[in-house]
C-alpha positions as CSV (number, residue, x, y, z in Angstrom):
1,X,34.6,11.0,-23.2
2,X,33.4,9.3,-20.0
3,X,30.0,8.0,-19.7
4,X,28.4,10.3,-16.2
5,X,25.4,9.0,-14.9
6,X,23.3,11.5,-12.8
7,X,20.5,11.1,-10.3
8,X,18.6,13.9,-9.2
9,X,17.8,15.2,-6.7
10,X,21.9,14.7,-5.3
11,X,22.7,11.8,-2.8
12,X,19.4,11.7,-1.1
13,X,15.7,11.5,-1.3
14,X,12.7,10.4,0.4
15,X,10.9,7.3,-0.9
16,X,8.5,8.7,-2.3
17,X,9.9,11.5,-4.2
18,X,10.8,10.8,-8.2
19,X,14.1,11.0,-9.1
20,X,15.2,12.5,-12.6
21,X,17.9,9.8,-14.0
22,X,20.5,10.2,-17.1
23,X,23.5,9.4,-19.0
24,X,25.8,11.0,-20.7
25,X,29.0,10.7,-22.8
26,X,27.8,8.2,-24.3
27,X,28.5,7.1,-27.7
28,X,25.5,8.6,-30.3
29,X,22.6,5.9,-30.4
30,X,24.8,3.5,-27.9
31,X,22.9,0.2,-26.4
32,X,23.1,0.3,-23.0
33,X,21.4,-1.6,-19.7
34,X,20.4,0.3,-16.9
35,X,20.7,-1.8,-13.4
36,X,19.4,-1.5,-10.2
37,X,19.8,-3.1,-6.6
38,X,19.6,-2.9,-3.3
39,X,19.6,-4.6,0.1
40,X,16.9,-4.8,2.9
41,X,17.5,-5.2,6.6
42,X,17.8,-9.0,6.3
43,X,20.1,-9.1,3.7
44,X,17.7,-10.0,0.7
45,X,18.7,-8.4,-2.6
46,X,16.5,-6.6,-4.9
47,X,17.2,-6.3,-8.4
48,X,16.3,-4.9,-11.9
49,X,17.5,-3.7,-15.4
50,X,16.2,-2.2,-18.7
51,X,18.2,-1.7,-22.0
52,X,18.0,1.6,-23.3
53,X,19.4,3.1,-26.8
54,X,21.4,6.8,-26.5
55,X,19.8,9.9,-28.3
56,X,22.1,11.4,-31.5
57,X,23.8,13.2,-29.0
58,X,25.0,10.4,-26.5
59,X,22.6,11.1,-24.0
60,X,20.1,9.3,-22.2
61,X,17.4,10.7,-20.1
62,X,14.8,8.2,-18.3
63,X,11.8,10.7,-18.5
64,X,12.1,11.2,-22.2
65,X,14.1,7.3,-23.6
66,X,11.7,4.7,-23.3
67,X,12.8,1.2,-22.4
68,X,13.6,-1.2,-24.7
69,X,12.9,-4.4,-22.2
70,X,14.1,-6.1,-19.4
71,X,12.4,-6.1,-15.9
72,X,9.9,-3.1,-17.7
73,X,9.4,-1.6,-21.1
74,X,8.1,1.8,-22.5
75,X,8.5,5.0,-20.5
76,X,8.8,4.6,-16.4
77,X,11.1,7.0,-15.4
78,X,11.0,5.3,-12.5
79,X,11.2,1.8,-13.6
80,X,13.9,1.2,-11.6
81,X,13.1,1.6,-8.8
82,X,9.4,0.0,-8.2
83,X,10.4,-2.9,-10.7
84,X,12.9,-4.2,-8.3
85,X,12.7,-8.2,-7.9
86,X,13.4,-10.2,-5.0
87,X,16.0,-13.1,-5.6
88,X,14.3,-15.0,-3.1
89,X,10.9,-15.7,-4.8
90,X,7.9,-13.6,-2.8
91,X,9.8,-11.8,-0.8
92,X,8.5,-8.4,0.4
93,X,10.5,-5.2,0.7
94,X,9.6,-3.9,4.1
95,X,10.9,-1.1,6.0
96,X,11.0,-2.0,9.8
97,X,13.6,1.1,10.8
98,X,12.2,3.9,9.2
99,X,15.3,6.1,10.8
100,X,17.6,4.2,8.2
101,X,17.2,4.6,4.7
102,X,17.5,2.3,1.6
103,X,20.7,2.5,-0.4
104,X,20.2,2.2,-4.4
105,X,23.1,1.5,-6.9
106,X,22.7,2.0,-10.1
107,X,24.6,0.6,-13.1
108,X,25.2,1.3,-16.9
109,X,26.2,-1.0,-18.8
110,X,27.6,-1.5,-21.9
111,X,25.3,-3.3,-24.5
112,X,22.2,-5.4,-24.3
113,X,23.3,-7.8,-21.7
114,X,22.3,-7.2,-18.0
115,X,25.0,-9.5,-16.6
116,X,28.2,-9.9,-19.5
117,X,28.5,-5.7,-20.4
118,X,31.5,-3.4,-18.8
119,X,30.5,-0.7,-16.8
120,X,30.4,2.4,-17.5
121,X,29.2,4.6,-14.9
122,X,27.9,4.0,-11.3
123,X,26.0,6.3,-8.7
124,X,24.4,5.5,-5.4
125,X,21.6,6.7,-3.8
126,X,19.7,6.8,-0.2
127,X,16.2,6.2,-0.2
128,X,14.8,7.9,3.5
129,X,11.7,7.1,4.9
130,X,11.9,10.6,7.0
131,X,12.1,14.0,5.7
132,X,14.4,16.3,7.3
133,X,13.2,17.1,10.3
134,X,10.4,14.6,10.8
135,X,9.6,14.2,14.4
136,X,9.6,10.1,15.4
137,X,7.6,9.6,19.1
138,X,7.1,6.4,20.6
139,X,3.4,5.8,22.0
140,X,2.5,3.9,24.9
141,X,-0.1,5.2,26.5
142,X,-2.9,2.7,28.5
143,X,-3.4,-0.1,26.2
144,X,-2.2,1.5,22.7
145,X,1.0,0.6,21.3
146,X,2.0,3.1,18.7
147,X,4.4,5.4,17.0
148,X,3.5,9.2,16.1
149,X,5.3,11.2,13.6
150,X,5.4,15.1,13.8
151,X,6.4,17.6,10.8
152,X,9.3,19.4,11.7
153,X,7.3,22.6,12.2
154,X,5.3,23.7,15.3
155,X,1.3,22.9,15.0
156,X,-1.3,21.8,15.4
157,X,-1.5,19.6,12.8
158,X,-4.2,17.5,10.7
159,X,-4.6,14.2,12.3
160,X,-4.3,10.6,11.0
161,X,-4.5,7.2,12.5
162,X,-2.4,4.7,9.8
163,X,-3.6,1.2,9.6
164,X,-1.3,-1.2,7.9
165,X,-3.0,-5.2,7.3
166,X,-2.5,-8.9,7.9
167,X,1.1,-9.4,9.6
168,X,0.6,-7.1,12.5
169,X,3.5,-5.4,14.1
170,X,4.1,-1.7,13.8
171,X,5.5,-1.2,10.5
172,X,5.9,3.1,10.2
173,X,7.1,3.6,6.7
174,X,3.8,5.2,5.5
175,X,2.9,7.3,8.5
176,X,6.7,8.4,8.5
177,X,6.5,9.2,4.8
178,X,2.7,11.1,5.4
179,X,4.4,13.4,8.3
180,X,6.5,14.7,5.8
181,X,3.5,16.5,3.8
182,X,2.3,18.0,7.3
183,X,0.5,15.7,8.6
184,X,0.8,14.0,12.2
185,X,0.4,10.7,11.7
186,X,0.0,7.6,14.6
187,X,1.1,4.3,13.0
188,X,-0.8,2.5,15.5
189,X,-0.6,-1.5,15.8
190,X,-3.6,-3.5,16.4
191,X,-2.1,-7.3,17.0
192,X,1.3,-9.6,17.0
193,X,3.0,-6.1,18.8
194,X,4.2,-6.1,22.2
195,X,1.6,-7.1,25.0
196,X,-1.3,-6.9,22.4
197,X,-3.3,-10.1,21.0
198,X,-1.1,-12.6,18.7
199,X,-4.2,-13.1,16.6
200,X,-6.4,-11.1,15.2
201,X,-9.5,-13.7,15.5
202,X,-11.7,-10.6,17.9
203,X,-11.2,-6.7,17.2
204,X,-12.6,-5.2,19.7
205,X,-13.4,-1.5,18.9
206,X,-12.6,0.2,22.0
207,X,-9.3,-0.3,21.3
208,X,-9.3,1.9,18.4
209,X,-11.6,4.4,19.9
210,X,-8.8,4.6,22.7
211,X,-5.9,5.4,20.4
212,X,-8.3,8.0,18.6
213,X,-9.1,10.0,21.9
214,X,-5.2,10.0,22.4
215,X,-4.4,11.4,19.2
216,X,-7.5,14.2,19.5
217,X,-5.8,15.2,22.3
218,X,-2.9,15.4,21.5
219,X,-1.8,19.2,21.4
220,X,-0.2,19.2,18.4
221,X,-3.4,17.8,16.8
222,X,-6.0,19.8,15.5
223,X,-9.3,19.0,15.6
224,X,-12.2,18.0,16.2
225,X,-12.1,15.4,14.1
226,X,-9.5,13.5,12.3
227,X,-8.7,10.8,9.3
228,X,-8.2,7.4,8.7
229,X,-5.7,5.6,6.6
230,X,-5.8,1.7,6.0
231,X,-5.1,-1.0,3.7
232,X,-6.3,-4.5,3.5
233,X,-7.5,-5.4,6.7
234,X,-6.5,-2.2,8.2
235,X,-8.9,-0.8,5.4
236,X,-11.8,-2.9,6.9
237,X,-10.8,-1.8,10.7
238,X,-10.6,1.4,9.4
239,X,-14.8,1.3,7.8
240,X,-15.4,-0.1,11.2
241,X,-14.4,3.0,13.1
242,X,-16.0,5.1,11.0
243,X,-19.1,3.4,11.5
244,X,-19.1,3.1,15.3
245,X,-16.5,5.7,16.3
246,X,-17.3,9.6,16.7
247,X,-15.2,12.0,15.6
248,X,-13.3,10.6,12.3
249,X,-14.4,13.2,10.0
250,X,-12.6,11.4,6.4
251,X,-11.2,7.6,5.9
252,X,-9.2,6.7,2.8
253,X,-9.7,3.3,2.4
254,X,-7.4,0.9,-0.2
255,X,-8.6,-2.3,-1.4
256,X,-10.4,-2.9,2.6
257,X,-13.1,-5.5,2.9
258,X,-16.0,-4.4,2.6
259,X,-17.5,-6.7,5.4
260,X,-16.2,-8.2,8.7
261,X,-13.3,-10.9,7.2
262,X,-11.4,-13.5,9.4
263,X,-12.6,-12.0,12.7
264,X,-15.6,-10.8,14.6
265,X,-15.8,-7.2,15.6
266,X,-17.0,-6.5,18.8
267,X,-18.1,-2.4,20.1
268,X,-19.7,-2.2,23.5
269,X,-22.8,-4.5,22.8
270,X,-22.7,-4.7,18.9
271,X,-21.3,-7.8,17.3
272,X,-20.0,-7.9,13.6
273,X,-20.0,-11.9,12.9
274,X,-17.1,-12.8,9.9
275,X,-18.0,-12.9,6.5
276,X,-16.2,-16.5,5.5
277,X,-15.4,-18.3,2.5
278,X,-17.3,-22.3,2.8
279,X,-14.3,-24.2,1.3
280,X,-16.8,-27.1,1.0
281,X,-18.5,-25.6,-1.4
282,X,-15.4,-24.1,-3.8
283,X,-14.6,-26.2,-6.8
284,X,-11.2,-25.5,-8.4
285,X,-10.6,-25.9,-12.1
286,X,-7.2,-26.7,-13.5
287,X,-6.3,-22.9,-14.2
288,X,-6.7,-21.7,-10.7
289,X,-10.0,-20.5,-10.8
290,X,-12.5,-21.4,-8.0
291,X,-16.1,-20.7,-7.8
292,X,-18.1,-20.6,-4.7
293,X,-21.7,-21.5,-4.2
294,X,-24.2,-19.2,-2.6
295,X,-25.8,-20.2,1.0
296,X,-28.8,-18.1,-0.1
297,X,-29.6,-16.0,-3.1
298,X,-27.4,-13.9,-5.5
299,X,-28.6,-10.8,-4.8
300,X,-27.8,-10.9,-0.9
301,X,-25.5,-8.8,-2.6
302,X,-25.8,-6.3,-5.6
303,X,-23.0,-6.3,-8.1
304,X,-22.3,-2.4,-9.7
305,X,-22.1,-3.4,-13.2
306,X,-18.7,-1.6,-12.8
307,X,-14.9,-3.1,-13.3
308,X,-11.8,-2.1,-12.2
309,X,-10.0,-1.0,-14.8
310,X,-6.0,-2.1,-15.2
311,X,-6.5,-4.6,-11.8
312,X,-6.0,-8.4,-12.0
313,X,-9.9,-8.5,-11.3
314,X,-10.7,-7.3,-14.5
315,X,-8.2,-8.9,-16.3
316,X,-9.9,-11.9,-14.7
317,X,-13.7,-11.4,-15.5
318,X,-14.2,-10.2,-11.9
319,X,-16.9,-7.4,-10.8
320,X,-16.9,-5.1,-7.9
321,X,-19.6,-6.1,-5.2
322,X,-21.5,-3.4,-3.5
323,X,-22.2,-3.9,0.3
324,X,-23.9,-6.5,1.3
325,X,-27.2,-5.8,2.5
326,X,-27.2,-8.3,5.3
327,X,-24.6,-8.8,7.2
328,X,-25.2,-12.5,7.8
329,X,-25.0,-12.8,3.8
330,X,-22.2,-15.2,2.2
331,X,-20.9,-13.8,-1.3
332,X,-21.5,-15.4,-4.4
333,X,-18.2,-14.8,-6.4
334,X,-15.4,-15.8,-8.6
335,X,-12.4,-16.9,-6.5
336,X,-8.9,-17.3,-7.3
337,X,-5.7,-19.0,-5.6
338,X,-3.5,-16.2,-5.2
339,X,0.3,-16.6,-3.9
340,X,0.5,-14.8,-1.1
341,X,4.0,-13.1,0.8
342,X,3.6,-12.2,4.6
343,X,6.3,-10.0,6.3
344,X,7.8,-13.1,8.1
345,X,8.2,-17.1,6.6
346,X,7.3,-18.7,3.4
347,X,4.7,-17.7,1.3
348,X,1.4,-19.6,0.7
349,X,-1.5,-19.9,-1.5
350,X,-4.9,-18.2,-0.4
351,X,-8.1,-18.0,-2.1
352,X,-8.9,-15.0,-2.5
353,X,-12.3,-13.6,-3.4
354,X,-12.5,-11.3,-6.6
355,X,-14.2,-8.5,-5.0
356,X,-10.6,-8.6,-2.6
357,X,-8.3,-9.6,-5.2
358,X,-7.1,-6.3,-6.4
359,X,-4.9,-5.7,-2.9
360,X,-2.5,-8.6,-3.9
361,X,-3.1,-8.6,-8.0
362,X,0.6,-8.1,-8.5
363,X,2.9,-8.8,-5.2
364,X,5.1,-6.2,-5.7
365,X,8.6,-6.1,-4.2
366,X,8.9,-2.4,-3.3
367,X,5.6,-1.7,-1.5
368,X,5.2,1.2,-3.9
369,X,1.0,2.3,-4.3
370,X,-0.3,5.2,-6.4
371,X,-3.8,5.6,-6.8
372,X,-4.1,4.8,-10.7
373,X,-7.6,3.4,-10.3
374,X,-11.0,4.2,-9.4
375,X,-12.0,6.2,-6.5
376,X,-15.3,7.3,-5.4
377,X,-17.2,9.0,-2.8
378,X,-19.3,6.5,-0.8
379,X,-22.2,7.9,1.3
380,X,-24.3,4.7,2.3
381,X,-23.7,2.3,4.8
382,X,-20.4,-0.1,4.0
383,X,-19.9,-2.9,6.9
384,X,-23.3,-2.7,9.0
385,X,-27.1,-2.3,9.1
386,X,-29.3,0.5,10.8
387,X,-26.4,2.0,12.2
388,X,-27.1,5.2,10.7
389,X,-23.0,5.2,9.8
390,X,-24.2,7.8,6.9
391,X,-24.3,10.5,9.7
392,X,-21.3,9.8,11.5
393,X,-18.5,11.1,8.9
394,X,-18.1,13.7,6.2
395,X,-16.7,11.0,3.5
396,X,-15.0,7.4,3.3
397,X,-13.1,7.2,-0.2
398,X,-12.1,3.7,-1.2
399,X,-9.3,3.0,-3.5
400,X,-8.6,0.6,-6.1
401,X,-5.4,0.5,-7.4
402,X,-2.3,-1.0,-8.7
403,X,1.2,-0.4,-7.9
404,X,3.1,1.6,-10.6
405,X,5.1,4.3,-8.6
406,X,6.7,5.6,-5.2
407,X,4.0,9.0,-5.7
408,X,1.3,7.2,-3.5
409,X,2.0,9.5,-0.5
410,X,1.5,12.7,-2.1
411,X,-1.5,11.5,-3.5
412,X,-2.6,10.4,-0.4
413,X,-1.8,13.5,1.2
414,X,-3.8,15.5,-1.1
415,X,-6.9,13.8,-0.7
416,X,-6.6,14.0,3.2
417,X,-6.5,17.7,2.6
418,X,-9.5,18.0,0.7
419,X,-11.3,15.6,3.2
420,X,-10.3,16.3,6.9
């Protein structure tokens, strides 16, 4: 009998759907190696494998067979998939045209070996970044530079602004993947896009308040308020409009700064001076880690007591840091130098604060997020003092979390619906 191997659901899926993955006609209790691999838009492969042992009956389901080893062990049904490895070391798997998809093939193999067994069986599979439907608009409008995505149906619908981090551009595979669940969703870009800055040294707030107005408007946007979505430094931008900005009525916020980082942020007369890291003062030991001394006393900030738990920081002694409760404070924490991948070039090593760690604790090649981790409502002030930012939005939810699975967006999108 000939080994069959299926992937549901048929041909094609979004990225951030699971797929259901099995053999059969396979021998009873047969070794075999599941492989995986695609291409991005420059041509970089990414690859992974795990060997797997048949059931009595020759079969082999994913969601029921753990993994014996390779790139994962235990049961991921979806293993394949977000344990994908570049062959070019720190490469990042980025969509840039979210109106292509991904293609996938996936291998049996005979035996233990990922590279010397015959196949058996071979299927492939597009990954889209759009759902059926999906409406893709192109924003220019005064000075924002943007890209909106619609749900197929007629609205209005909630609105969210989606703030991606350090790299700039306009990358669209999350708001593209959010319009999907019903949402209409700006991707907006903030630097190194178009006629906008090529640095990101001042944010200037009225900038963000102007792409905010446009999307309130919009007539397929219902109001009055709407959300916020951003990560790393898009999850700092994001606090910031919140705090200064009127009518953003939820933020979800993964693994942001909680202060001003890299850049000052400017709003009408307000000035938000960086938070910065005195190399001068950092002493690195021989494993990696660096410790930084305090320009003024420990508790200029207030640790929570609390960890992280399954993220690198708590696997590496480190503590989440409440705000700070001046905003000319320096923090007193554990460092580490961290390998770091940007969308373009080669990758470097950054020192990276422990109470910022978790956002690159594991560089994964698939961008895939799900919020595993901790998440809580905060109702105090997170970036500035005497702003009274408290009174300004109905919640900010920050996210810690590690990357395990392609389910983040409808985990995102079920939060937004709760808060906005």
């Amino acid at each position: 009998m000939e080994a069959t191997l299926s992937v549901e659901p048929a041909g094609r899926s979004c990225w951030d759907e699971p797929l259901s993955i099995a053999v059969r006609g396979l021998a009873p209790e047969q070794p075999v190696t599941l492989r995986s691999a695609l291409r991005d838009e420059k041509g970089a492969l990414f690859r992974a494998h795990a060997r797997y042992r048949a059931d009595a009956g020759g079969e082999l389901d994913l969601a029921r067979a753990p993994a014996l080893g390779g790139s994962f062990s235990g049961l991921e049904p979806m293993g394949l998939l977000w344990a994908m490895e570049p062959d070019r070391p720190f490469w990042r798997l980025v969509k840039r045209d979210v109106q292509t998809p991904f293609v996938v093939e996936l291998e049996v193999l005979d035996g233990h070996e990922p590279d010397g067994g015959q196949r058996l069986a071979r299927a492939v599979h597009e990954r889209h970044f759009m759902a059926p439907g999906v409406r893709r608009v192109p924003v220019r409008e005064g000075r924002v530079r943007a890209t909106l995505f619609l749900p197929p149906e007629s609205g209005p619908f909630p609105g969210i602004i989606d703030l991606l981090g350090v790299g700039g551009g306009l990358l669209e595979y999350r708001a593209s993947l959010l319009a999907g669940k019903g949402f209409a969703v700006m991707a907006l870009a903030y630097y190194n896009y178009d006629d906008l800055p090529k640095n990101m040294e001042a944010m200037r707030m009225e900038y963000f308040e102007e792409a905010m107005n446009y999307l309130r408007s919009h007539p397929e946007v219902k109001g009055p308020g709407i959300g916020l979505l951003g990560i790393s430094k898009g999850g700092e931008l994001g606090l910031a409009m919140a705090s200064f900005l009127k009518g953003i009525t939820a933020a979800v916020v993964i693994n942001g700064s909680v202060a001003a980082v890299g850049n000052t942020i400017y709003y009408k007369d307000e000035t938000i001076p960086p938070v910065t890291i005195l190399r001068n003062q950092v002493r690195t030991t021989t494993t990696g880690r660096a410790s930084s001394m305090p320009m003024r006393s420990p508790n200029a900030c207030r640790p929570t007591g609390r960890r992280s738990p399954r993220s690198s920081a708590t696997q590496q002694q480190g503590i989440i840091l409440s705000p700070l409760t001046s905003r000319c404070a320096v923090l007193a924490c554990t460092s580490w130098w961290v390998p770091t991948s940007p969308l373009e070039g080669s990758p470097s090593l950054t020192l990276w604060p422990s109470w910022m760690h978790g956002s690159n604790s594991r560089l994964s090649s698939t961008n895939s997020w799900v919020v595993s981790v901790c998440m809580c409502l905060l109702k105090y002030n997170l970036l500035y003092d005497g702003l009274g930012v408290g009174e300004r939005y109905k919640y900010i939810v920050r996210i810690s979390f590690q990357m395990t699975s392609p389910e983040h967006i409808t985990a995102l999108g079920l939060h937004f619906k709760k808060l906005i």
